[in-house]
N, C-alpha and C positions, 0 to 999 in steps of 0.2 A: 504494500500500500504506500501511496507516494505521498510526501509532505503537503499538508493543508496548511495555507495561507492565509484564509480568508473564511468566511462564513460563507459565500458564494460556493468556493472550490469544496469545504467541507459536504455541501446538501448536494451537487451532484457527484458526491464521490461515493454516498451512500450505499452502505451495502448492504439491500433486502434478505440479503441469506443467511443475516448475522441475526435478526429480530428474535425473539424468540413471542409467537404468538400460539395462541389455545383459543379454543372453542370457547370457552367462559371469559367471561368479563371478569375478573379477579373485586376490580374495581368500577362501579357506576358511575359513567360520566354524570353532571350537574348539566340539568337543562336549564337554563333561565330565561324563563316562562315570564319573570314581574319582578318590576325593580321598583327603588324609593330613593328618594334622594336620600343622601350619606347623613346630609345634618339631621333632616327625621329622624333615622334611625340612631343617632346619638342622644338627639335632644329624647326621644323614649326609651332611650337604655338598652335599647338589644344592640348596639354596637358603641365599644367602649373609644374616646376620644385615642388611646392608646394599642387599638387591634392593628395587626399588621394587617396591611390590604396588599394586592395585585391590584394595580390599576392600567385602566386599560383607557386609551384617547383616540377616537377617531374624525375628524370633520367637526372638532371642537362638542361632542360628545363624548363623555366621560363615564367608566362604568366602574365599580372596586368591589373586589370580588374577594372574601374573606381568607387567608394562608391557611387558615387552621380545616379549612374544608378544603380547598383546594391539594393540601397535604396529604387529605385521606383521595376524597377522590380522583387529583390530579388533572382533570378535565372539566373544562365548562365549556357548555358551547348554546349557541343563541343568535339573536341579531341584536348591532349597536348601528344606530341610527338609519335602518333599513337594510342595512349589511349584515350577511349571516357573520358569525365569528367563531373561531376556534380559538380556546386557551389552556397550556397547558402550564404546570410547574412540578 
């Protein structure tokens, strides 16, 4: 395998044979079906001023999508300002 330089050269150097994939979803991806704005959910206490977020920006749409779920599940996917989206961590 030849030196990666770049994030570019890395994704198509990719090598499908190395995956290891199964019939079971180990983990279920996060559909996000319905959001609320961040201060909301501060100002009523399900999300603490100090939670680690993934935040996501596209076309000056802003989405933040919680670590501590994203850790289990690893996947969310949805659309952000009409655009499907994929995210992983």
């Amino acid at each position: 395998m030849g030196e990666i330089t770049d994030e570019l050269t890395a994704a198509t150097t990719f090598d499908a044979k190395r995956a290891i994939l199964s019939k079971r979803d180990m983990f279920r991806p996060i559909a996000v079906q319905r959001t609320e704005a961040l201060a909301d959910a501060v100002a009523r206490k399900q999300v603490r001023p100090e939670t680690p977020l993934l935040l996501l920006e596209r076309d000056g749409a802003a989405l933040a999508l919680l670590t501590d779920q994203m850790a289990f599940h690893h996947v969310a996917q949805g659309e952000l300002n009409g655009v499907p989206f994929l995210a992983t961590f």
